[in-house]
C-alpha positions in Angstrom: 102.8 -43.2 61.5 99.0 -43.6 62.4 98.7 -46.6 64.1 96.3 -48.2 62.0 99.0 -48.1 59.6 101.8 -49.5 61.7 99.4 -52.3 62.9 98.9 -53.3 58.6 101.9 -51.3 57.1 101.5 -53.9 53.6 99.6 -51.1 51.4 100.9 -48.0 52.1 104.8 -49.5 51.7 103.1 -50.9 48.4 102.1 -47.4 47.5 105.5 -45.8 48.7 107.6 -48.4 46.9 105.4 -47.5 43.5 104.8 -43.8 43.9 107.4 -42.5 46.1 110.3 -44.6 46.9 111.7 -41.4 49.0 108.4 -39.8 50.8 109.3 -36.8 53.0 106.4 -36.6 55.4 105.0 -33.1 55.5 104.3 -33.4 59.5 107.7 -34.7 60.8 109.9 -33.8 58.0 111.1 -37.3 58.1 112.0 -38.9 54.2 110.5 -42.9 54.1 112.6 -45.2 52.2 110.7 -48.3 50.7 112.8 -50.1 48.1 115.2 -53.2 48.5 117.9 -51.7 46.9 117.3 -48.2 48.7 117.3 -49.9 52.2 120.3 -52.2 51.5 122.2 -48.8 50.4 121.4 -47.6 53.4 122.4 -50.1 55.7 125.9 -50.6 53.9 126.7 -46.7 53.7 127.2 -46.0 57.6 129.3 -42.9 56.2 126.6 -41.3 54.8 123.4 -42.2 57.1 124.8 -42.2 60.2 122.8 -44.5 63.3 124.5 -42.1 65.9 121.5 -38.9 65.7 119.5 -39.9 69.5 119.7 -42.0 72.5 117.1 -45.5 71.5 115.1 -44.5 75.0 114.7 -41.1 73.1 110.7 -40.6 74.2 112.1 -40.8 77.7 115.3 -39.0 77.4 114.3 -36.4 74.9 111.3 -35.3 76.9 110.6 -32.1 78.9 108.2 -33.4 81.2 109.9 -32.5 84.2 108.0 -35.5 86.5 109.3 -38.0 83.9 113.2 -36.7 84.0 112.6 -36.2 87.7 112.4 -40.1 87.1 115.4 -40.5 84.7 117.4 -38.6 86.7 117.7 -41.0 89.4 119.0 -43.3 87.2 122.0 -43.6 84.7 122.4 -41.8 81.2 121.7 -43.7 78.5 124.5 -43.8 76.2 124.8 -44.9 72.6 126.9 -47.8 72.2 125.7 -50.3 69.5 122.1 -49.3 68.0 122.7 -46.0 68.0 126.4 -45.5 67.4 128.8 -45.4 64.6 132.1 -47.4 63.9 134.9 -47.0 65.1 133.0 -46.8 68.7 130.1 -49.5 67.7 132.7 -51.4 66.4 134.3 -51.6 70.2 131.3 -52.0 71.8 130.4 -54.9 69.6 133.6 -56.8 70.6 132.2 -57.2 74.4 129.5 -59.3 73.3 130.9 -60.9 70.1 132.7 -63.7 72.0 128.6 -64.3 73.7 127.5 -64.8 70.1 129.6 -67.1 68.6 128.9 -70.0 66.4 130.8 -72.0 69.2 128.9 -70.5 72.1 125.5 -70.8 70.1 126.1 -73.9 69.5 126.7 -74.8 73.2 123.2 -73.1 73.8 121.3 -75.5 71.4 120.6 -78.5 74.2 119.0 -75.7 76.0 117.0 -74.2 73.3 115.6 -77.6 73.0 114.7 -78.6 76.6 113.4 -75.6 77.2 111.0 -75.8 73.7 110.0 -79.4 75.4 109.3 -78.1 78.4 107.2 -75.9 77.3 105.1 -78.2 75.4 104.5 -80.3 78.1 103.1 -77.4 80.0 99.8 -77.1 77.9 100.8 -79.9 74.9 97.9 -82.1 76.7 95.3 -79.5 76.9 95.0 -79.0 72.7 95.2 -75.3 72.8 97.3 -72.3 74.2 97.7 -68.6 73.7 100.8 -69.3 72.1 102.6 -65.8 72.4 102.5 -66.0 76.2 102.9 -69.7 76.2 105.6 -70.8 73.9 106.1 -67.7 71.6 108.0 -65.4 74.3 109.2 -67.5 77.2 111.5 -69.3 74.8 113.7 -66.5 74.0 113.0 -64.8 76.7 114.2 -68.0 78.9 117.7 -68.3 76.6 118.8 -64.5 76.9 117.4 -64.4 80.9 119.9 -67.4 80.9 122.0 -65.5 79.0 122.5 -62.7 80.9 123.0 -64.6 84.2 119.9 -64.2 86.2 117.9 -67.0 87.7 114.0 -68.1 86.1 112.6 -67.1 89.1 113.0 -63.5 88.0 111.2 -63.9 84.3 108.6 -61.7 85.3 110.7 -59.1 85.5 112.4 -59.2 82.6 109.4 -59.2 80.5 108.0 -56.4 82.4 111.3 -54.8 81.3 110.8 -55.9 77.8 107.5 -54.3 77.3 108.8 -51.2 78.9 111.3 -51.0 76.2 109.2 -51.5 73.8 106.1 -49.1 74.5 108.7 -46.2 74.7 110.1 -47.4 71.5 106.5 -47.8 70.3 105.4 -44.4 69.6 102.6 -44.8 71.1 102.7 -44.3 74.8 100.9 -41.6 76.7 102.4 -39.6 79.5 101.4 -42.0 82.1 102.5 -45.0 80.0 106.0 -42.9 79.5 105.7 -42.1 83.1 105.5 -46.2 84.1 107.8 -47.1 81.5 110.6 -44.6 83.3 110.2 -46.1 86.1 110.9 -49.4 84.7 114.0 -48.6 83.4 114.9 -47.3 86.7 114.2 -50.5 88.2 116.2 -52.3 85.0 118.8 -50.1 85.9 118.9 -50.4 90.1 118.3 -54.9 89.4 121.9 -54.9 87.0 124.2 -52.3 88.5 123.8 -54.8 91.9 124.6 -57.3 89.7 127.5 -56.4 87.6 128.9 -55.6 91.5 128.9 -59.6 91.6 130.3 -60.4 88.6 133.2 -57.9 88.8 133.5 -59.7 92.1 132.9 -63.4 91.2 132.6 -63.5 87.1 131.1 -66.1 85.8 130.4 -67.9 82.3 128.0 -65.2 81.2 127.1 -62.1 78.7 127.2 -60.1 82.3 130.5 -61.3 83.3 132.4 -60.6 79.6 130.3 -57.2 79.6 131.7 -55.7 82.9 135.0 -57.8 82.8 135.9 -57.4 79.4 139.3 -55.4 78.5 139.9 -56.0 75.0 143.4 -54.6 73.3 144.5 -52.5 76.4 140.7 -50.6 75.7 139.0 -49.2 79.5 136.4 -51.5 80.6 132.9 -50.5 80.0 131.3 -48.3 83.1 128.0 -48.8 84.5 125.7 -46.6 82.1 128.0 -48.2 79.2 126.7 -51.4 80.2 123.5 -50.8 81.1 122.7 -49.2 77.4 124.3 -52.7 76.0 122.4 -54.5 78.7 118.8 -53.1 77.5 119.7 -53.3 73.8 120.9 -57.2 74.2 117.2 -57.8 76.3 115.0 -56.3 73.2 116.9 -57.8 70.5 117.6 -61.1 72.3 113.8 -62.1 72.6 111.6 -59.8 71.6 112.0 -60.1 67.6 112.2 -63.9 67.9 108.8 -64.0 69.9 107.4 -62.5 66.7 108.7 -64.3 64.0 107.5 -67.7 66.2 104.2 -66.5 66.5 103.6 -65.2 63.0 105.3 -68.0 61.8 102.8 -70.6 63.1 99.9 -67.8 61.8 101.1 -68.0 58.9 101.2 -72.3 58.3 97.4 -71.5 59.3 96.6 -69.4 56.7 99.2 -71.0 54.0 97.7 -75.0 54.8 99.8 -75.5 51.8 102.4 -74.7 52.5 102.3 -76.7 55.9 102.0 -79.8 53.8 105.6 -79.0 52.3 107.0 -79.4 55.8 105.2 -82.2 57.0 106.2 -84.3 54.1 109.8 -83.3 54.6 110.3 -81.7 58.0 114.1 -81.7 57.4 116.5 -79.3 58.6 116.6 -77.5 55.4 113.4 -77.3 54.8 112.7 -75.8 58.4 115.6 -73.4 57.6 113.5 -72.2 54.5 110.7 -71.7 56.3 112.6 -69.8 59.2 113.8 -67.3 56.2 110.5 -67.0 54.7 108.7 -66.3 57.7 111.9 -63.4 58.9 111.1 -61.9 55.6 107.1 -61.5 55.6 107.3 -61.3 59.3 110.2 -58.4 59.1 109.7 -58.3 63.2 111.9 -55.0 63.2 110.3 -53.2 60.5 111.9 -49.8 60.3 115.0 -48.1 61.7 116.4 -44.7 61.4 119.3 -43.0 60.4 120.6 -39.8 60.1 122.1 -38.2 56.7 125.7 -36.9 57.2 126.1 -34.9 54.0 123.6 -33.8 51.0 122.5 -36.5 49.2 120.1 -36.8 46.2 117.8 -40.0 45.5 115.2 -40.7 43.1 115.4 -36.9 42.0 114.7 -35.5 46.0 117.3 -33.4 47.5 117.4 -34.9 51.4 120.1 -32.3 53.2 122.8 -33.1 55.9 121.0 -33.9 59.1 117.7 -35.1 57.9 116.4 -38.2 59.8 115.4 -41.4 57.4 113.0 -44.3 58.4 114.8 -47.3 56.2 111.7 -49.5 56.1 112.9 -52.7 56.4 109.9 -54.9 56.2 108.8 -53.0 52.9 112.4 -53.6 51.3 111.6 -57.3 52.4 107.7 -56.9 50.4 110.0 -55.5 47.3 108.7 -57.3 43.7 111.9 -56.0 42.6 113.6 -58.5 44.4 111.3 -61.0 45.5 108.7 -61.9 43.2 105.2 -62.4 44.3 106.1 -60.8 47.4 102.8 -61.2 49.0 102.6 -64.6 48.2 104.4 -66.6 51.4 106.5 -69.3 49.8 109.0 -71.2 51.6 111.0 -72.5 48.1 111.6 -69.1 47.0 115.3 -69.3 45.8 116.8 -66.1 47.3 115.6 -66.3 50.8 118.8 -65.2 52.0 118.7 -62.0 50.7 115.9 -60.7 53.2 117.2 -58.2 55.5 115.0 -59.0 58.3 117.8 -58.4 60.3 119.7 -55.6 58.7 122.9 -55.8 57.0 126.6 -53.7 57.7 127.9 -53.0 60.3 124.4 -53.1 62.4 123.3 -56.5 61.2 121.5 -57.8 64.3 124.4 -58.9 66.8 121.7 -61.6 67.9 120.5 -63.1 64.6 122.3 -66.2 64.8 121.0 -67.0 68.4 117.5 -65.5 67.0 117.8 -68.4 63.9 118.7 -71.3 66.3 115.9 -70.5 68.7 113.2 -70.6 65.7 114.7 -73.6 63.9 114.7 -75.4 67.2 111.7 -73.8 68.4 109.8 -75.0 65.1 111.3 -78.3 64.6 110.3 -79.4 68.5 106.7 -77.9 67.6 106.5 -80.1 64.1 107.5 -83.1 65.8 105.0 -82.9 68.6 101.7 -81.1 67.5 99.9 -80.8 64.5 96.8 -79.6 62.7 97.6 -76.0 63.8 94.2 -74.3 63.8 92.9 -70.4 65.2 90.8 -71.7 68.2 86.8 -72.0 67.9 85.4 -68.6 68.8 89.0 -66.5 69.1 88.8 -63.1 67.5 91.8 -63.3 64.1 95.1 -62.4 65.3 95.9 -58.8 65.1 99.4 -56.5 64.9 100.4 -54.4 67.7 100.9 -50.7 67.0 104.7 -50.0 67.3 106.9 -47.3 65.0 109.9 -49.6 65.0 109.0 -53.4 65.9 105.7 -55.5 64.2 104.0 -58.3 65.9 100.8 -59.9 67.0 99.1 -59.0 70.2 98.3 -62.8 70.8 97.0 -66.1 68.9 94.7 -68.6 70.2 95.4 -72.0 69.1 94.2 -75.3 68.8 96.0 -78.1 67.2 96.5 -82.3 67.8 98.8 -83.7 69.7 101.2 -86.6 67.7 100.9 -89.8 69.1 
């Protein structure tokens, strides 16, 4: 958990996965599980390792700083509805926001997705460099779920204030007056979406919001404010966050893999993109470790783990996993098994938003490959380097440079 290992997690999951697939760390107590086949058990057993052990804003909630839950306190609690809850409950919570994620209504979304991937371009396509991770990277998603969730552009800024708030607490890394601002964020998350779930209960309209706060599905109550507001926050992070990572690592990665570059521009094809897309989810793995909670004594790999331990299922090491894909460190977009990374979980908690997350990059990508080429880190900018987060992996930034098509 130092965060020079969660910026470059490759070696020590290496060393994990060969020494100690099932690593109890002596400080936390917590037991690491590496493998593919460990993970995927995991994820599919939601019996046995429960997701339902703390609330997701648990540096906030859980502390005992009395100024910071002088903060939480005027706001709403923070209940556990789908990250951090167990069917049958997850499973209801889910259905408010299936109907958002549909292949129907995803597929209505894809004229936007584009435009607003055009768009972009034309905002610095001319100039023949950008920082893409502010300028293409996260206002894409970020624009689709804002969209999403029924709030106007005008208010981006917010939301990705929001977003980072979200994501330092979830982070590990914040001190008290980074947990002390990022309180107050939430507040303000909170105070901007009770007003307007008001509205929507008023005047619905065709919107996550409005099937969120309107939603009554087989003679269930309708969600309450704080129910909301937990699926709210969750549905911001997931929604754009993870896809700003996998766009930004994925054009890092056509940099340093020129070879592999040269497969798509001889055959930019939808499939091809779509291999690429699954390549760069799995040696991306934006959400790189989750935990869960054991509900019983179990035994693997010869260590006793008792009832109540917490796990930290590492995702993006199950996705590094020779076992399962060969040469994992090698990134190759014809491997024959791409589908089986688990970039985005599996069960019951398989991301509600991967779909969308899919769409946006194989949009995202093929609009970028049709416009600009020779991608290239910009003279003189510093190499791209990973933010330090105990849940979520990304890149701070990346300069670049590349040609305009003609």
């Amino acid at each position: 958990m130092h965060p020079e290992v969660l910026k470059s997690p490759w070696l020590m999951n290496k060393r994990l996965r060969d020494e100690a697939p099932v690593f109890q760390d002596p400080s936390s107590g917590i037991f690491f599980i590496s493998r593919y086949e460990d993970v995927v058990k995991m994820a599919m057993d939601h019996e046995t390792f429960s997701s339902k052990m703390f609330s997701s804003n648990r540096a906030l909630y859980a502390s005992e700083d009395e100024e910071l839950l002088a903060i939480m306190n005027q706001g709403y609690e923070n209940v556990p509805t789908m990250l951090t809850q167990d069917p049958p409950l997850q499973l209801r919570y889910r259905k408010f926001v299936n109907k958002a994620f549909s292949p129907r209504s995803l597929k209505a979304l894809e004229p936007f997705i584009e435009s607003v991937s055009n768009e972009l371009i034309d905002n610095f396509g001319d100039s023949g460099s950008c920082e893409f991770l502010a300028e293409f990277g996260v206002p894409l998603p970020l624009r689709v779920i804002v969209s999403q969730l029924g709030a106007p552009e005008a208010d981006l800024p917010l939301f990705r204030k929001w977003t980072e708030a979200f994501i330092g607490n979830l982070s590990g890394q914040l001190d008290r007056d980074g947990l002390l601002e990022a309180a107050r964020e939430v507040i303000e998350f909170q105070n901007y979406f009770v007003k307007r779930m008001d509205e929507r209960r008023k005047k619905p309209e065709e919107d996550i919001l409005s099937q969120i706060v309107n939603a009554s599905i087989d003679g269930e109550k309708p969600l309450d404010n704080a129910e909301s507001l937990s699926m709210l926050s969750q549905i911001l992070v997931a929604g754009n966050e993870t896809t700003s990572a996998s766009l930004t690592e994925g054009i890092w990665l056509l940099i340093k893999n020129p070879e592999q570059y040269e497969i798509i521009k001889s055959d930019p094809s939808p499939e091809v993109i779509s291999n690429f897309v699954e390549e760069v989810l799995r040696y991306s793995s934006p959400s790189s470790n989750m935990f869960r909670r054991t509900t019983k004594d179990i035994n693997m790999h010869g260590v006793k783990i008792p009832e109540n331990s917490i796990l930290f299922a590492r995702f993006a090491s199950a996705n590094q996993d020779g076992e399962k894909f060969p040469d994992p460190e090698k990134f190759d977009i014809t491997r024959e098994n791409l589908k089986e990374q688990v970039a985005f979980g599996k069960g019951v908690h398989h991301c509600l938003g991967a779909a969308l997350s899919r769409r946006e990059m194989n949009i995202g990508f093929k609009v970028i490959f049709e416009r600009l080429e020779n991608f290239r880190l910009s003279e003189g900018a510093d190499t791209p380097a990973f933010a330090a987060n105990a849940l979520l992996h990304g890149l701070t930034g990346l300069q670049l440079s590349f040609d305009t098509k003609t």
